[in-house]
C-alpha positions as a Markdown table, in Angstrom:
| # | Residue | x | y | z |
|---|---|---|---|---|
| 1 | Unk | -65.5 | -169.6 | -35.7 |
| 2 | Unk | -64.0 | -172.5 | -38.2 |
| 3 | Unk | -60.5 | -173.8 | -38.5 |
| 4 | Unk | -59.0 | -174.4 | -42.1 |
| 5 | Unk | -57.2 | -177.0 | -43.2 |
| 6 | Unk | -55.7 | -176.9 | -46.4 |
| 7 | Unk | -53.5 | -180.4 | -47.3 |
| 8 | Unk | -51.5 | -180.9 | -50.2 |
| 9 | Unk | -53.7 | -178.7 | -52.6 |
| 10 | Unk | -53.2 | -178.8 | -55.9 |
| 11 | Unk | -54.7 | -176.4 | -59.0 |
| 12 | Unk | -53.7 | -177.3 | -62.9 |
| 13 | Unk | -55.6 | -175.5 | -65.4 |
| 14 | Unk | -54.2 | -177.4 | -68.5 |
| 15 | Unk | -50.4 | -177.7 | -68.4 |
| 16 | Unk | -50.4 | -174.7 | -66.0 |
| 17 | Unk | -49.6 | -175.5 | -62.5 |
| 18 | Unk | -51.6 | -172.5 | -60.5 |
| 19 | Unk | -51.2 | -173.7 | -56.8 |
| 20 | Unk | -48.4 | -176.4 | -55.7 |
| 21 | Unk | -48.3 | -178.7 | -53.0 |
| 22 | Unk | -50.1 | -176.0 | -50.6 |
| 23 | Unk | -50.3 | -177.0 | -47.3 |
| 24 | Unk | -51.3 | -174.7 | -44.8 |
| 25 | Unk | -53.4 | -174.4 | -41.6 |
| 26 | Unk | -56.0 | -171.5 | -40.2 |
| 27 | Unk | -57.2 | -171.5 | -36.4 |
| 28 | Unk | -60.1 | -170.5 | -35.3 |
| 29 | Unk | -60.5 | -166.5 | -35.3 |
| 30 | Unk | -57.2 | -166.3 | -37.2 |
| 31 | Unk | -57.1 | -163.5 | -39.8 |
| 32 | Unk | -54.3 | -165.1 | -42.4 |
| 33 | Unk | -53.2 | -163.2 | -45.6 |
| 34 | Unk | -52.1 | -164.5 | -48.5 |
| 35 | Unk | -49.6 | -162.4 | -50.0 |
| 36 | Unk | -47.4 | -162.4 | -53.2 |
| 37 | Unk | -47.1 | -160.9 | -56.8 |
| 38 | Unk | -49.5 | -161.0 | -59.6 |
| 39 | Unk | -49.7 | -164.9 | -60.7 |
| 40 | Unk | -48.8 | -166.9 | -57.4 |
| 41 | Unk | -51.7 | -168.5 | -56.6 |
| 42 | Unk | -53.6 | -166.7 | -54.2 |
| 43 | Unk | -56.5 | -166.0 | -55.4 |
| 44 | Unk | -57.2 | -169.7 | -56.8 |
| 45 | Unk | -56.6 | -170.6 | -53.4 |
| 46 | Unk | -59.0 | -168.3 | -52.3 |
| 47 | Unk | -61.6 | -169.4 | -55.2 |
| 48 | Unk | -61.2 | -173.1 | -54.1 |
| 49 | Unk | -62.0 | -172.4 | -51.0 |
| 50 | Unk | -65.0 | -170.7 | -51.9 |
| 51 | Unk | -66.4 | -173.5 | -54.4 |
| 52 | Unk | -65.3 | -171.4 | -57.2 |
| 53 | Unk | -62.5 | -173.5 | -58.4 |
| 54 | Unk | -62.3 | -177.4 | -58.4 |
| 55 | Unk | -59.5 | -178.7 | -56.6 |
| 56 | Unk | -57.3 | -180.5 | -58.8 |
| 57 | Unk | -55.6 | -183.0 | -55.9 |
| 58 | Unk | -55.3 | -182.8 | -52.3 |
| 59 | Unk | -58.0 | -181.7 | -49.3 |
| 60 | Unk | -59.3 | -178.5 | -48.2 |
| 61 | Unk | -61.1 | -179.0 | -44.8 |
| 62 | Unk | -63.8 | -176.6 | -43.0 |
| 63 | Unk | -64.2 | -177.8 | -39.3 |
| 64 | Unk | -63.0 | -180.8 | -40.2 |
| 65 | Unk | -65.4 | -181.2 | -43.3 |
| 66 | Unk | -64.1 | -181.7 | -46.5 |
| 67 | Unk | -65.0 | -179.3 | -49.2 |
| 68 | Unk | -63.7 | -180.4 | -52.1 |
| 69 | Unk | -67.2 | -180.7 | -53.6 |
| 70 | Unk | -69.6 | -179.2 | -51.8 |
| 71 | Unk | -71.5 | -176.6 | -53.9 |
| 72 | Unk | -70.5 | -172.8 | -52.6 |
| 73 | Unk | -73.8 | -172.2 | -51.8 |
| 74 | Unk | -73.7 | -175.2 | -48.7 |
| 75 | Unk | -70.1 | -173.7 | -47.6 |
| 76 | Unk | -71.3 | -170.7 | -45.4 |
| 77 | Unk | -68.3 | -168.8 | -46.6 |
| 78 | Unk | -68.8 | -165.4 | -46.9 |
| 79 | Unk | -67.1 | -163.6 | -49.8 |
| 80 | Unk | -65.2 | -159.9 | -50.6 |
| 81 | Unk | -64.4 | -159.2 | -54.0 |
| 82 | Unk | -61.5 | -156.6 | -55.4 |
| 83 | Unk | -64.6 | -154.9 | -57.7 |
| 84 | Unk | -67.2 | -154.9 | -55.1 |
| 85 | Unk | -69.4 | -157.1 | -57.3 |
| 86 | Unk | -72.9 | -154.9 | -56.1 |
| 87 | Unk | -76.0 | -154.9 | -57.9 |
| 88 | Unk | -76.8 | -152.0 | -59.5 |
| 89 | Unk | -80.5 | -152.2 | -59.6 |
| 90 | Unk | -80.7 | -152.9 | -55.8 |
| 91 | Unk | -80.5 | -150.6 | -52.6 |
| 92 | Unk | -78.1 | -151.0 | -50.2 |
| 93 | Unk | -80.3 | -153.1 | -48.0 |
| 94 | Unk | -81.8 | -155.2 | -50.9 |
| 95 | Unk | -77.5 | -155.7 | -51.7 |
| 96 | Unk | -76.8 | -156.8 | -48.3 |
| 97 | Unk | -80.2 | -158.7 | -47.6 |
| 98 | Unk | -79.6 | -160.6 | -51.2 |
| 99 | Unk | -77.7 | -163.7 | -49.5 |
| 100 | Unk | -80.3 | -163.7 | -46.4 |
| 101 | Unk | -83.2 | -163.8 | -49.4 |
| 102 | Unk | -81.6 | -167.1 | -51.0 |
| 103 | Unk | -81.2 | -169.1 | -47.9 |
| 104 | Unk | -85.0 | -168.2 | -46.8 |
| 105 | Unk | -84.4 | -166.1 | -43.8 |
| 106 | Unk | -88.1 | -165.1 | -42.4 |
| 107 | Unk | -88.5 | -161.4 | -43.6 |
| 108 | Unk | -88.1 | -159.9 | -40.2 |
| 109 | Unk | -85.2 | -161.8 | -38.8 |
| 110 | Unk | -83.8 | -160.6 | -42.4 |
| 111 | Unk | -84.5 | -157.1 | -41.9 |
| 112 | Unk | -82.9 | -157.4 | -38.3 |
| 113 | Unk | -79.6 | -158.6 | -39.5 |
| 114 | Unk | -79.2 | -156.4 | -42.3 |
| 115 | Unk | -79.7 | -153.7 | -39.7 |
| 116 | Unk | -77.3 | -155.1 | -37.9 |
| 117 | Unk | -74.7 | -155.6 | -40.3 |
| 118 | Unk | -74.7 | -152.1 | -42.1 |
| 119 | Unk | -74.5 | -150.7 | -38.4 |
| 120 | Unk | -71.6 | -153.2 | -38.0 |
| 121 | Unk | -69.7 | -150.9 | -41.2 |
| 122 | Unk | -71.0 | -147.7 | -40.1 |
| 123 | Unk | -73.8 | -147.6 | -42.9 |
| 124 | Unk | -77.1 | -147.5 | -41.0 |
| 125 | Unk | -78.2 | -144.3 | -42.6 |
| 126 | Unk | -76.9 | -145.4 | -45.8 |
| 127 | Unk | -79.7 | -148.1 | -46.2 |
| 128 | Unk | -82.0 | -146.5 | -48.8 |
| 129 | Unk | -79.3 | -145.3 | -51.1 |
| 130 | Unk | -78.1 | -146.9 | -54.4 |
| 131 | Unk | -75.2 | -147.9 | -55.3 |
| 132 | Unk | -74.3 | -144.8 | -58.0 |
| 133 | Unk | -74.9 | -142.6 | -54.5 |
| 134 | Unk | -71.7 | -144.3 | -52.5 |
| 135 | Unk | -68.2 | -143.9 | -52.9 |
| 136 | Unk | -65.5 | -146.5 | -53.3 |
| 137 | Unk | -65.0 | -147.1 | -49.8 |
| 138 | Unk | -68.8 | -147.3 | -49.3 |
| 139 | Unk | -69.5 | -149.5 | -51.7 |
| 140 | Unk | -66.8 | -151.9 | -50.2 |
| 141 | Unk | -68.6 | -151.4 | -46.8 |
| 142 | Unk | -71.8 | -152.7 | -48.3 |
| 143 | Unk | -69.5 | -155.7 | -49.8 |
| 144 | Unk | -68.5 | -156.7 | -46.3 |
| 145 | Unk | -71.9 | -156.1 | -45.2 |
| 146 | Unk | -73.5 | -158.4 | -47.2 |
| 147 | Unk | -70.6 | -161.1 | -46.6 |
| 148 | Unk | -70.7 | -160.6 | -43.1 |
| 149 | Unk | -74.7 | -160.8 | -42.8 |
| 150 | Unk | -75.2 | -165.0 | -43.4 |
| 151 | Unk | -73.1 | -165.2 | -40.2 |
| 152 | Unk | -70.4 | -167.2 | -42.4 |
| 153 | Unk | -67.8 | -169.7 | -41.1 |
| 154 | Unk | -65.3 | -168.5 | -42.7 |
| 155 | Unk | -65.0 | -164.9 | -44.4 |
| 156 | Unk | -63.0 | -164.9 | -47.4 |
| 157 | Unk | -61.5 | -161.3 | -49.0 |
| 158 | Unk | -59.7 | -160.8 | -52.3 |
| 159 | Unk | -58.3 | -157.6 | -52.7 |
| 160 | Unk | -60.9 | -155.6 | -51.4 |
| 161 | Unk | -58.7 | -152.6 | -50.8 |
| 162 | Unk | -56.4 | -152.2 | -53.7 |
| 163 | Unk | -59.1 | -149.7 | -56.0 |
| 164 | Unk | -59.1 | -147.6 | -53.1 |
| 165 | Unk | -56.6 | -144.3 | -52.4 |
| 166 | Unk | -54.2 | -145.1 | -49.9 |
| 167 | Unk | -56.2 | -143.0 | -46.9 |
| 168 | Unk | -58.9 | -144.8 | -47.6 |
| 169 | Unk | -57.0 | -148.3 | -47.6 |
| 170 | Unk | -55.6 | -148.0 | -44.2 |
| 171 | Unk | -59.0 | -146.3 | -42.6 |
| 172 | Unk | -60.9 | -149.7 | -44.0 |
| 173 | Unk | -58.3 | -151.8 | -42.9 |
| 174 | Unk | -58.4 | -151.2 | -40.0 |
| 175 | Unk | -62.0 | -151.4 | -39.9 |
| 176 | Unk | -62.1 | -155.0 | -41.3 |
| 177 | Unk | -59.4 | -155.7 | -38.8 |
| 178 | Unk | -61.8 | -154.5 | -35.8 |
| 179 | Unk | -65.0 | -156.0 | -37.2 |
| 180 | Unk | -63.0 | -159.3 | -37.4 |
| 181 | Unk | -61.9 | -159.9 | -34.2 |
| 182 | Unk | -65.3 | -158.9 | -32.4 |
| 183 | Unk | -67.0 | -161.4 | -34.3 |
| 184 | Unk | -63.9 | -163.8 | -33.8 |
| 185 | Unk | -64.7 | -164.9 | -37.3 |
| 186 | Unk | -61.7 | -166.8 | -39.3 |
| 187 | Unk | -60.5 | -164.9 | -42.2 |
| 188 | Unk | -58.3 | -165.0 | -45.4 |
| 189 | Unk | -57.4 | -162.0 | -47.0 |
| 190 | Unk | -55.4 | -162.1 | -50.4 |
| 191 | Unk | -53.0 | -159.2 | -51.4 |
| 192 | Unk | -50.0 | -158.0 | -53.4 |
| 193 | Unk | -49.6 | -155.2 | -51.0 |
| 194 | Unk | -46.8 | -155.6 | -48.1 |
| 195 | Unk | -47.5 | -153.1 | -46.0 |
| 196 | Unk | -51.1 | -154.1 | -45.9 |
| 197 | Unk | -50.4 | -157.9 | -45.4 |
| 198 | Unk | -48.2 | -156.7 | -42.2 |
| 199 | Unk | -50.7 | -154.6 | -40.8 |
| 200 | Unk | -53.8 | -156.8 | -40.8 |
| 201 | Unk | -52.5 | -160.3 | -40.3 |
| 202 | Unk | -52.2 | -162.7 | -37.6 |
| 203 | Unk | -50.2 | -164.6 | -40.0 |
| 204 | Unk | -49.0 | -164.1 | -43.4 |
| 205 | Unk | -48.3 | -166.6 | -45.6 |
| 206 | Unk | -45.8 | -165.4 | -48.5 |
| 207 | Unk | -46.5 | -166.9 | -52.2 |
| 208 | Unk | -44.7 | -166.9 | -55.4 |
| 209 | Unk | -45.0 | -169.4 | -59.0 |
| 210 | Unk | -47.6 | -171.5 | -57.4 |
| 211 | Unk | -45.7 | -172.7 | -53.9 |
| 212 | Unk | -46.0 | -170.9 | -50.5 |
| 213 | Unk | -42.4 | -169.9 | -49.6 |
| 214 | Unk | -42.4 | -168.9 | -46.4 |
| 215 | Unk | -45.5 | -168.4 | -43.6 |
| 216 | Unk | -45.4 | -166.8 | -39.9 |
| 217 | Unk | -46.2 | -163.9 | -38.0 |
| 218 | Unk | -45.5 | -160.4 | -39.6 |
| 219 | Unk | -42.4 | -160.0 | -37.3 |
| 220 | Unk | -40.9 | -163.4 | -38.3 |
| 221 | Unk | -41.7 | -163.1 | -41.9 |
| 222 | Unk | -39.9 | -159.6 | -41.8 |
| 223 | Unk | -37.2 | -160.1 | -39.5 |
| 224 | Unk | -36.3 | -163.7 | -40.6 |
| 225 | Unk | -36.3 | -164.3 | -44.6 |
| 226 | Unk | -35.7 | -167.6 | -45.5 |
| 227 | Unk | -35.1 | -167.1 | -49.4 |
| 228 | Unk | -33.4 | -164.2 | -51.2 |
| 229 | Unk | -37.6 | -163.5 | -52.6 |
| 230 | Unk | -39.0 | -163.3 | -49.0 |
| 231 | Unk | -36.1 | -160.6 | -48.1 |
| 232 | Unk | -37.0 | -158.8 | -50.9 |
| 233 | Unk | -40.5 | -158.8 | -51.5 |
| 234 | Unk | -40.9 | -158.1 | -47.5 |
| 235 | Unk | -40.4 | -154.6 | -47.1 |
| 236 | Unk | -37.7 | -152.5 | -48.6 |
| 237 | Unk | -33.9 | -154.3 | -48.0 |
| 238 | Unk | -30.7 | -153.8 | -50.1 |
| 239 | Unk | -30.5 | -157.6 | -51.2 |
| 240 | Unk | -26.8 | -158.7 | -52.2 |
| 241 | Unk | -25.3 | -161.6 | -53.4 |
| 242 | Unk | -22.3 | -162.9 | -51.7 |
| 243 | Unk | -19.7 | -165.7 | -50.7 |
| 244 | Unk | -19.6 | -166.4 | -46.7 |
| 245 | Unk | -16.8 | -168.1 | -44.8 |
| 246 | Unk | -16.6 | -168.8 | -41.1 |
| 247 | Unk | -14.0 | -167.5 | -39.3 |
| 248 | Unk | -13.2 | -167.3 | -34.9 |
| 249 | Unk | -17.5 | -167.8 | -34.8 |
| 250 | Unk | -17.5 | -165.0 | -37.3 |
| 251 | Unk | -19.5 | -164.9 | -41.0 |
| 252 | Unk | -17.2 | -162.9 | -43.5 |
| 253 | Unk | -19.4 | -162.0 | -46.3 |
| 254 | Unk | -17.7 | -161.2 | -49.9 |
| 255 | Unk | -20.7 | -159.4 | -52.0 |
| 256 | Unk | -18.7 | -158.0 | -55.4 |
| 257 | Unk | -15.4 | -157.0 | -53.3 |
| 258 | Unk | -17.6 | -155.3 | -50.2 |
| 259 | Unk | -16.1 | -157.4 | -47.5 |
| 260 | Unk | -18.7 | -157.8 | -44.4 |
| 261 | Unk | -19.0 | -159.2 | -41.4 |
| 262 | Unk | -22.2 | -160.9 | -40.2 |
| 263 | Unk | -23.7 | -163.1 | -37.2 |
| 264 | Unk | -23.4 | -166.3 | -37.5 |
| 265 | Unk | -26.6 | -168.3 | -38.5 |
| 266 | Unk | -27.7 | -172.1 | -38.3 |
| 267 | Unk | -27.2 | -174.3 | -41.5 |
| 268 | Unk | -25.0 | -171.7 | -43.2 |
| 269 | Unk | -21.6 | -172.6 | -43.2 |
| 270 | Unk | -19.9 | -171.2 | -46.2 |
| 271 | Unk | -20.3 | -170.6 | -49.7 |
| 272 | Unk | -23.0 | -169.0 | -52.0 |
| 273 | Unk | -25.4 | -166.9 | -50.6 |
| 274 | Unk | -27.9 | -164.3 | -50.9 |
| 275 | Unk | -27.7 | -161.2 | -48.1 |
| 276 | Unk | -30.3 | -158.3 | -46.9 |
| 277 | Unk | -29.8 | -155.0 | -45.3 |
| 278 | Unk | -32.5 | -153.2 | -44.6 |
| 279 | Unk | -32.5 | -149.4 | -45.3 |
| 280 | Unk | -33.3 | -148.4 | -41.4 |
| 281 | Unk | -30.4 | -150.4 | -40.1 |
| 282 | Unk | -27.9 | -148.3 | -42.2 |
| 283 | Unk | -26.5 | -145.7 | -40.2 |
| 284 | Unk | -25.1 | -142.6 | -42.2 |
| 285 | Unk | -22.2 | -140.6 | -41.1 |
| 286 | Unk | -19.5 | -137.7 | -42.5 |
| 287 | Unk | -16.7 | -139.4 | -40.4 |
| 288 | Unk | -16.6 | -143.7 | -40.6 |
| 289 | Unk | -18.2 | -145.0 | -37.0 |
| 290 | Unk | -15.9 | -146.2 | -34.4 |
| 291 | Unk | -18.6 | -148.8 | -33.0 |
| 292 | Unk | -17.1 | -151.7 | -34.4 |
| 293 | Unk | -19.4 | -152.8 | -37.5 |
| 294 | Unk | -19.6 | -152.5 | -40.6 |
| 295 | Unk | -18.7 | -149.5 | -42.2 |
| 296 | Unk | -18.9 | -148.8 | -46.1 |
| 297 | Unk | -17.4 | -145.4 | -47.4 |
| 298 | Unk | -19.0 | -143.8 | -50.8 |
| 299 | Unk | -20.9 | -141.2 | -52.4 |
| 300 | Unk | -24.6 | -140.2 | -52.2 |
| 301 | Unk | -26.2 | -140.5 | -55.4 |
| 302 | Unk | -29.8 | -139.3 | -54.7 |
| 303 | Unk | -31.9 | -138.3 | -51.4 |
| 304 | Unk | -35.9 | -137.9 | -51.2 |
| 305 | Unk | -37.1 | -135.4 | -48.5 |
| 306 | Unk | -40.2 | -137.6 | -47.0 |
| 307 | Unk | -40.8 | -135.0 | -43.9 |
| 308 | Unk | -40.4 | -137.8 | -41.2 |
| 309 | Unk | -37.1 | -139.1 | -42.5 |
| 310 | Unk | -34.9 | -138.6 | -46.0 |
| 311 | Unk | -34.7 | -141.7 | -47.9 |
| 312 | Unk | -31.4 | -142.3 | -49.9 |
| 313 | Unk | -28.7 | -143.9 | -52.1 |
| 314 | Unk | -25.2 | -144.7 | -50.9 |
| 315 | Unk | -23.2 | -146.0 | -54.0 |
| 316 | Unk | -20.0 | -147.5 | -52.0 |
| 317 | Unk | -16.8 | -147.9 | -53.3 |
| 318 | Unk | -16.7 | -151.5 | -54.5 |
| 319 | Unk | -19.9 | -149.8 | -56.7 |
| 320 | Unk | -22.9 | -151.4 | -54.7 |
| 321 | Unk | -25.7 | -149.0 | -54.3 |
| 322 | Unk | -27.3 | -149.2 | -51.2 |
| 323 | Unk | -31.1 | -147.9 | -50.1 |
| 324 | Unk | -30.8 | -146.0 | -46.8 |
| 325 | Unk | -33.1 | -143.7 | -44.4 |
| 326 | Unk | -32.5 | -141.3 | -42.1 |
| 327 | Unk | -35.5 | -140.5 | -39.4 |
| 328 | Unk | -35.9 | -137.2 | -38.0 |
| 329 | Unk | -33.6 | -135.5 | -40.4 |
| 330 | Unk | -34.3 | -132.4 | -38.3 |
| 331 | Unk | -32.1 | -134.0 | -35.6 |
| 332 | Unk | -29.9 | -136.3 | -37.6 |
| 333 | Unk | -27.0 | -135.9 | -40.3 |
| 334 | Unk | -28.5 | -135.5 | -43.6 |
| 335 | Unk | -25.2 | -135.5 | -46.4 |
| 336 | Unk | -26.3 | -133.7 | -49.8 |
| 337 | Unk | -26.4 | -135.5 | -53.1 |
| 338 | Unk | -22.4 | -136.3 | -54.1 |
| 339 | Unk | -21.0 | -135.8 | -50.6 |
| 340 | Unk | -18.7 | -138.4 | -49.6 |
| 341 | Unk | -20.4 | -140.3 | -46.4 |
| 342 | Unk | -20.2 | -143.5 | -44.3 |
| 343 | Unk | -22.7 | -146.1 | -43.8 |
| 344 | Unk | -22.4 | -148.7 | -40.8 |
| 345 | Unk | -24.2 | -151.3 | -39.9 |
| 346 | Unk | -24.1 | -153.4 | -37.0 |
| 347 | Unk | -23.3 | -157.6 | -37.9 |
| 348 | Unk | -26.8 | -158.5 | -36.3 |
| 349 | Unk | -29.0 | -156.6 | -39.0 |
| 350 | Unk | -27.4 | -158.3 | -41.4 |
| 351 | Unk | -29.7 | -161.2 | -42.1 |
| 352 | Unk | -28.2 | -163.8 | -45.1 |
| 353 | Unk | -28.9 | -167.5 | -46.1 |
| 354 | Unk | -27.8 | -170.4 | -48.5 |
| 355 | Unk | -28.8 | -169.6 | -52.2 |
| 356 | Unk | -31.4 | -172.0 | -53.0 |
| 357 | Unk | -31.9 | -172.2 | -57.5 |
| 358 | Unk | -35.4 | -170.5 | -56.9 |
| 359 | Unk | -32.8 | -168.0 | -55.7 |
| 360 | Unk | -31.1 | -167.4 | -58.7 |
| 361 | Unk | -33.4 | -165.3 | -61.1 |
| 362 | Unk | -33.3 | -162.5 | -58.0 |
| 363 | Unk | -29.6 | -162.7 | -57.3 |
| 364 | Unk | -29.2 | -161.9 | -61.4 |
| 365 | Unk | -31.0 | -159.1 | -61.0 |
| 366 | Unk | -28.9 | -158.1 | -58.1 |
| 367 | Unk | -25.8 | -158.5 | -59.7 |
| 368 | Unk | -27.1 | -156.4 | -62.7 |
| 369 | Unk | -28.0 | -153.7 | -60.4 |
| 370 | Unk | -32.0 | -153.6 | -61.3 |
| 371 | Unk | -34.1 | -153.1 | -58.1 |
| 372 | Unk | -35.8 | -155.8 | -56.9 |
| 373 | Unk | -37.4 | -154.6 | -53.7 |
């Protein structure tokens, strides 16, 4: 097991700024994802780490070693790439023996720990085969095989699920998951995929143009966005912009004539700022609820049948659409597409914060009505 320290890390390629000021610790056995759109920086982080990237300023530490320059091949960092990167030519043995064969390993020690490591991934009958004989999700077995095999400090994984059908994603997810924490190794896996980052991650640390945003547990992160992106790129959430005053302990939110009322939260006092609603914390009635929150009257627009629950659009009165989902729609009241209907939601789930400028582009969008979640 290695802890990660990454200090003030800086990446320019040119004029481009890639990574910003990244600072950002991993403990030992920690499985960390880096998540975040196309372009944010992940995955130079991850390269830098490896040794495939030179670090333009600051320190990235292994066990307290610094790394900046030491060649990738004295980092024992084992490595999962998005397209596999398996040689053809080679068995599945000779793939996942090939790191063991340039560090000098005694042939039989070698053929013991490849043994062990395709039975680690479930591929112990698999070990004669080529490449052109495996699937997708094979092949990405033999990738973790071979990473996992030089007993590396630290195991690094980019991607490695996103060519994969969605089945497939969560059955090897899981699998990494479980492989990680019996070895207790320390891990950092890079991904645009939310649902992914939430279900494999200690930690998740949320990226976007080269700065880390936001980083905590997958609870925190969901429950407790600190920036109008976080809410949004975080699951699915009805993001609005609004004007809050305090009145009597109270937040009264103004988003585009919609008036609200919200919990009070630290540091926001009054003025500009950015809302979330998540679809789940809507509830959906014919009559408006007498419960004593929110309630916002207007027309259905569109439904989705999903089987578990029916998935939504409220367009209120004041003209905000709003995302919601009903579970169990056997048991619940479903309305049909132009029925008038009544959404409440209760001042707690409605999580809001100052806007911030990196806030703005989003809101803009918001106000124009294009989805952003």
């Amino acid at each position: 097991m290695a802890e990660i320290r990454i200090e003030h890390v800086e990446k320019r390629f040119g004029n481009v700024v890639a990574v910003h000021d990244l600072t950002l610790t991993i403990a030992q056995g920690e499985l960390v994802s880096l998540l975040g759109p196309s372009g944010c920086g992940k995955t130079t982080t991850l390269r830098m780490l490896a040794g495939l990237e030179s670090i333009t300023a600051g320190t990235m530490r292994i066990d307290g070693q610094v790394i900046n320059d030491l060649p990738p091949q004295d980092r024992n960092v084992g490595i999962v790439f998005q397209d596999y990167a398996i040689f053809q030519t080679m068995s599945v043995e000779r793939n996942v023996a090939y790191g063991l064969e340039v560090r000098r390993v005694p042939v039989d020690e070698r053929r013991r720990r490849v043994g062990e490591a395709l039975e680690l991934v479930g591929l112990e009958a698999l070990g004669k085969r080529m490449p052109s004989q495996l699937s997708g999700g094979q092949l990405q077995r033999v990738a973790l095989a071979r990473a996992l095999v030089i007993r590396p400090r630290v195991l690094l994984l980019d991607e490695p699920l996103s060519n994969l059908d969605a089945a497939l994603r969560q059955n090897l997810r899981k699998q990494i998951r479980t492989i990680q924490r019996e070895l207790g190794i320390t891990a950092i896996f890079v991904t645009h995929d939310q649902e992914e980052a939430m279900s494999i991650s200690d930690r998740i640390a949320v990226m976007n143009t080269a700065k880390m945003i936001q980083h905590g547990t997958p609870k925190e992160i969901y429950e407790g966005p600190r920036t109008a992106f976080v809410a949004a790129f975080i699951g699915k959430t009805n993001l609005l912009a609004a004007r809050a005053s305090v009145t009597a302990g109270e937040t009264r939110l103004d988003a585009g004539g919609l008036p609200l009322v919200a919990r009070s939260r630290d540091g926001v006092v009054s003025g500009e700022v950015w809302a979330s609603v998540r679809p789940q914390d809507l509830r959906i009635t014919a009559e408006p609820a007498a419960d004593g929150g929110n309630v916002i009257p207007g027309r259905v627009s569109y439904l989705e049948y999903l089987g578990s629950l029916v998935r939504g659009e409220l367009v209120s009165d004041a003209g905000t659409p709003f995302l919601f989902e009903v579970p169990n729609p056997q048991h619940a009241f479903v309305p049909g597409v132009g029925d008038r209907a009544y959404a409440s939601v209760a001042p707690q789930a409605i999580t809001f914060g100052r806007v911030e400028e990196e806030d703005r582009p989003i809101l803009e969008l918001v106000r124009q009505q294009v989805p952003v979640g």
